[in-house]
N, C-alpha and C positions, 0 to 999 in steps of 0.2 A: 403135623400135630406133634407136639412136643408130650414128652414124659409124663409131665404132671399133667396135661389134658384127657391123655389116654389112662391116668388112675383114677382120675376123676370119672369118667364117661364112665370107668368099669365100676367104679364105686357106685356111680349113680344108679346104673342096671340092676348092681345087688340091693342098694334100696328099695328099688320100684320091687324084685322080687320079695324083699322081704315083710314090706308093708303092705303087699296082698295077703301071706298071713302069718296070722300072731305063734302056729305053730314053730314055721319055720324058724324065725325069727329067734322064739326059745330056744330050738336046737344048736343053734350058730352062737348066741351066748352060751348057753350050757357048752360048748364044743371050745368054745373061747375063753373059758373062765379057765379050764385046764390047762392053757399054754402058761405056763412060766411068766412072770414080769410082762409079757407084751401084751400075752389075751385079754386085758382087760384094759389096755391101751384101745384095741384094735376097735373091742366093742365098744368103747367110747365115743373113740372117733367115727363109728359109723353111724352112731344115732344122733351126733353133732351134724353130722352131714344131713341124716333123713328130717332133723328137724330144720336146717337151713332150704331143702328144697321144699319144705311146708313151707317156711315162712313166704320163700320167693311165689311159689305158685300161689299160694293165698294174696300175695300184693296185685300178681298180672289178673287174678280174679275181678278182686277191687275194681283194678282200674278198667275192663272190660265191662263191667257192671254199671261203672260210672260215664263210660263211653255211650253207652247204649241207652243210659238213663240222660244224658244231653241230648239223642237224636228225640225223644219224643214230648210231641206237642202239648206243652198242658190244657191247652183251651179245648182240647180235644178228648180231652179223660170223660169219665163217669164217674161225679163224684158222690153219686148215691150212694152208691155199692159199698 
């Protein structure tokens, strides 16, 4: 695994931690705003990141929804309900 795979994996972990919660999440901005010219680089790119792994996992949603919605019968539904 190369470099950039293994920033990435690690990046991604710190999202998945950070977007269980909203606290954390504030402390690591607030902790990041204080670095000099980068910190607000860094919290950039990580909420660039956390919103690309929404985007992606919202598409595999999609198309698992739409998967599932092909395997079943319509003739076979209840359309009373």
């Amino acid at each position: 695994m190369g470099i950039k795979n293994e920033v990435l994996v690690k990046i991604d972990k710190t999202n998945e931690l950070i977007s269980n919660s909203p606290i954390i999440k504030g402390l690591i901005d607030g902790g990041l705003s204080l670095i000099p010219f980068v910190g607000s680089a860094i919290s950039s790119s990580l909420d660039a990141r956390a919103f690309q792994l929404f985007e992606e996992n919202s598409k595999k949603f999609t198309e698992e929804v739409r998967q599932l919605l092909d395997g079943v019968d319509e003739d076979k539904l209840n359309e009373t309900n």
